[in-house]
N, C-alpha and C positions, 0 to 999 in steps of 0.2 A: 564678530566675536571679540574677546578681549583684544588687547593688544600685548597683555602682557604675558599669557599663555604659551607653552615651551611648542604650541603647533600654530601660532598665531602667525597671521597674514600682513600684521601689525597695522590693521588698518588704520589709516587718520581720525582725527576725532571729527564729529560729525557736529554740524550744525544746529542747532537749537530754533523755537521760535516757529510761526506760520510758515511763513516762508520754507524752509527747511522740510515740515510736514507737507507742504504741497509738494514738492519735487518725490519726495517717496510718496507719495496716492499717483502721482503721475509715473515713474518705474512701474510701482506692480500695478499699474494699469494697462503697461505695454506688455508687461508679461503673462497678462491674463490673456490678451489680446491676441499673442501668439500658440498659448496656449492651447485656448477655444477654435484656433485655426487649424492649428495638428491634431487634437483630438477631440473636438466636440464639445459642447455647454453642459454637459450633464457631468456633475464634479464625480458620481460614483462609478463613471465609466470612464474618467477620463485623470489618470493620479498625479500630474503634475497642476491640473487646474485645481482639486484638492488641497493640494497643499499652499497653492497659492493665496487660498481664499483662507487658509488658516495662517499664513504671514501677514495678509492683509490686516486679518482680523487681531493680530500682534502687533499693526503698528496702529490700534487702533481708526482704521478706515470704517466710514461705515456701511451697514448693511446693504442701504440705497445706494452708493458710490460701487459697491461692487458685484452687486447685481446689473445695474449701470452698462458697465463694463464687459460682461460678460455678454448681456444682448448686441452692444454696440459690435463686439467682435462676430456676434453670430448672425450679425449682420440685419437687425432688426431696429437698430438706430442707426444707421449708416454703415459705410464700409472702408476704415484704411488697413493698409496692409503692411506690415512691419517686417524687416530681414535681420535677422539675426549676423551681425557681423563681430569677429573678432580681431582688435591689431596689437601686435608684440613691439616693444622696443626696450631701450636702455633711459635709465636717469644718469645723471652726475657717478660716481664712483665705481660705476658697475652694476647699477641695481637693477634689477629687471624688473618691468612692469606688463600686465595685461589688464586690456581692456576692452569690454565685454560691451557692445552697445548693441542697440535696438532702432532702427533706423526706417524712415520711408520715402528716403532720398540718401541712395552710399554715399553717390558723388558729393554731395555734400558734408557728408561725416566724414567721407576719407580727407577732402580738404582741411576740414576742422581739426581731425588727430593731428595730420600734418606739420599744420599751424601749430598745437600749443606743443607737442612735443619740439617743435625746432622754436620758441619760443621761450623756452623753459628751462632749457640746455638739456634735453634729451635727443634722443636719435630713435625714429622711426627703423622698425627692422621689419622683416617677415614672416608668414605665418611658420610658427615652430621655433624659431630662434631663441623665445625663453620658456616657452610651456613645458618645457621638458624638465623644467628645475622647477618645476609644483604639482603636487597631487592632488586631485579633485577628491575631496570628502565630503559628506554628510555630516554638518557640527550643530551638536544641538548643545544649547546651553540651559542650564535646568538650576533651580534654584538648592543653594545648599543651606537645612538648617539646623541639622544635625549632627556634628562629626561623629556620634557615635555611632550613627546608622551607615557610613562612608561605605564601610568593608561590603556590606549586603547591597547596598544601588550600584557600586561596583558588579556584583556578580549579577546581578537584575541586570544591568546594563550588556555585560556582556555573554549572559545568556540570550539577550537578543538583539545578538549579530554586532555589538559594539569592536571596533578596533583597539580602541585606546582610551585611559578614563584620566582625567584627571580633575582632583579635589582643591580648590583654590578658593581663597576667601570664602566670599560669598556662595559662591557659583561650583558647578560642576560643569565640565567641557568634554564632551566626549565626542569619538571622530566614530563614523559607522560607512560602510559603501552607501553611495547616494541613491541606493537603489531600496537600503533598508531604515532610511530614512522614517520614511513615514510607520514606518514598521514601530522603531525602536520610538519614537515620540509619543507612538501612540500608549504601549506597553509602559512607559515611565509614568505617563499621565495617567494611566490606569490605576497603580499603585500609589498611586495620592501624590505625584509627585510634580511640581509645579515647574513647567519648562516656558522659558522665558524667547527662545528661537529657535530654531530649528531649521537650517539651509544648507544647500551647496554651495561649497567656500573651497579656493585654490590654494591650500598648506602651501606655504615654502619647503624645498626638502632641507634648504640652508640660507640663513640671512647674510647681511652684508650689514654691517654695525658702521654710520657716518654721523657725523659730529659736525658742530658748527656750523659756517657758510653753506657747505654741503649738505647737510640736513635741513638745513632751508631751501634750499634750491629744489630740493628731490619734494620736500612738502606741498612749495608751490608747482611743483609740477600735477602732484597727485590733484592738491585742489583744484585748480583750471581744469583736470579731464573730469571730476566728479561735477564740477558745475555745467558741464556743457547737457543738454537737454537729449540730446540722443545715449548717452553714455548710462546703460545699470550699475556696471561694477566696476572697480579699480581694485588688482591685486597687484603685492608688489613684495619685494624679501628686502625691505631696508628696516633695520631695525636702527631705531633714532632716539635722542633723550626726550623724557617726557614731557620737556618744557618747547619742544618746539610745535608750533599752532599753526 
């Protein structure tokens, strides 16, 4: 989601180019993978393989790539098997980070966090030690191109199940439980209304504002864990200037 949003995660800017698009076909490849493991290849019995193939289908992957995917997991092109692991730590100033990866070898991922965190000038901490300062929500970001219609996709919105709306530039951002997700995307898009993503994202409940040296430091740390190959998510409460890359 944005970065600049009053419930934003402030995530890093995101890489551009081939390269870049193959690493997300490769994420929600692992998350379809696990998916289809927990609950089965049939997307209308199974609602987080659903909406995966509807992320996929947002970052534009294609139809063969994720059908692909889906048998590989159901085990009918082979069989790996992925663990869902999470690790907490600190950046530079205080900042807490988590980091949500997908893994079919820990010992090797736990080595890796390890590394770039005591690399980077972070510190490795324990499960809990910063999750508790972020709320998991459902943020769907939907296209805005009307303000005079704002007042009414507000009340659409949160007649279904929306927590909180907000009207920004382009975009409307609205947080819903992750559970009514799929609910509220669908009902937007019903209404003619063009939603641009739609996921589970870790809100800050407070940021920490760093400048300078330190906002580079805490940058490079984020990039080194989004580049590593076992790693989906990197959330984090630094809120930084927007010229740091």
């Amino acid at each position: 989601m944005s970065g600049h949003s009053k419930w934003a995660n402030i995530k890093h800017k995101k890489e551009k180019g081939d390269a870049a698009k193959a690493k997300i076909f490769t994420k929600i490849g692992r998350e379809i993978a696990v998916a289809v493991k927990l609950g089965g290849s049939d997307p209308n019995s199974n609602p987080k393989l659903r909406d995966l193939i509807v992320k996929a289908r947002d970052n534009n992957i294609p139809n063969d790539n994720i059908i692909r995917s889906i048998k590989k997991a159901a085990g009918e092109l082979g069989n790996v098997n992925y663990e869902e692991i999470t690790y907490e730590g600190y950046s530079v100033g205080g900042v807490a980070v988590i980091v949500d990866t997908l893994t079919d070898n820990k010992n090797r991922t736990a080595g890796d966090m390890r590394h770039i965190f005591d690399k980077y000038g972070g510190s490795l901490g324990t499960v809990g030690c910063v999750s508790f300062m972020f709320d998991t929500k459902g943020v769907v970001i939907a296209q805005r191109e009307d303000e005079q219609k704002d007042d009414d996709i507000m009340l659409l919105a949160i007649d279904n199940g929306a927590d909180d709306f907000l009207a920004e530039d382009d975009q409307y951002e609205i947080l819903t439980d992750p559970t009514n997700l799929h609910n509220l995307r669908t009902s937007l898009e019903e209404a003619g209304i063009k939603v641009i993503s739609a996921e589970i994202d870790k809100i800050p409940q407070n940021t920490i504002k760093v400048e300078g040296e330190a906002a580079e430091k805490v940058q490079n740390l984020i990039d080194k864990l989004d580049e590593n190959d076992d790693v989906q998510n990197v959330y984090h409460n630094a809120e930084m200037p927007e010229d740091v890359e």
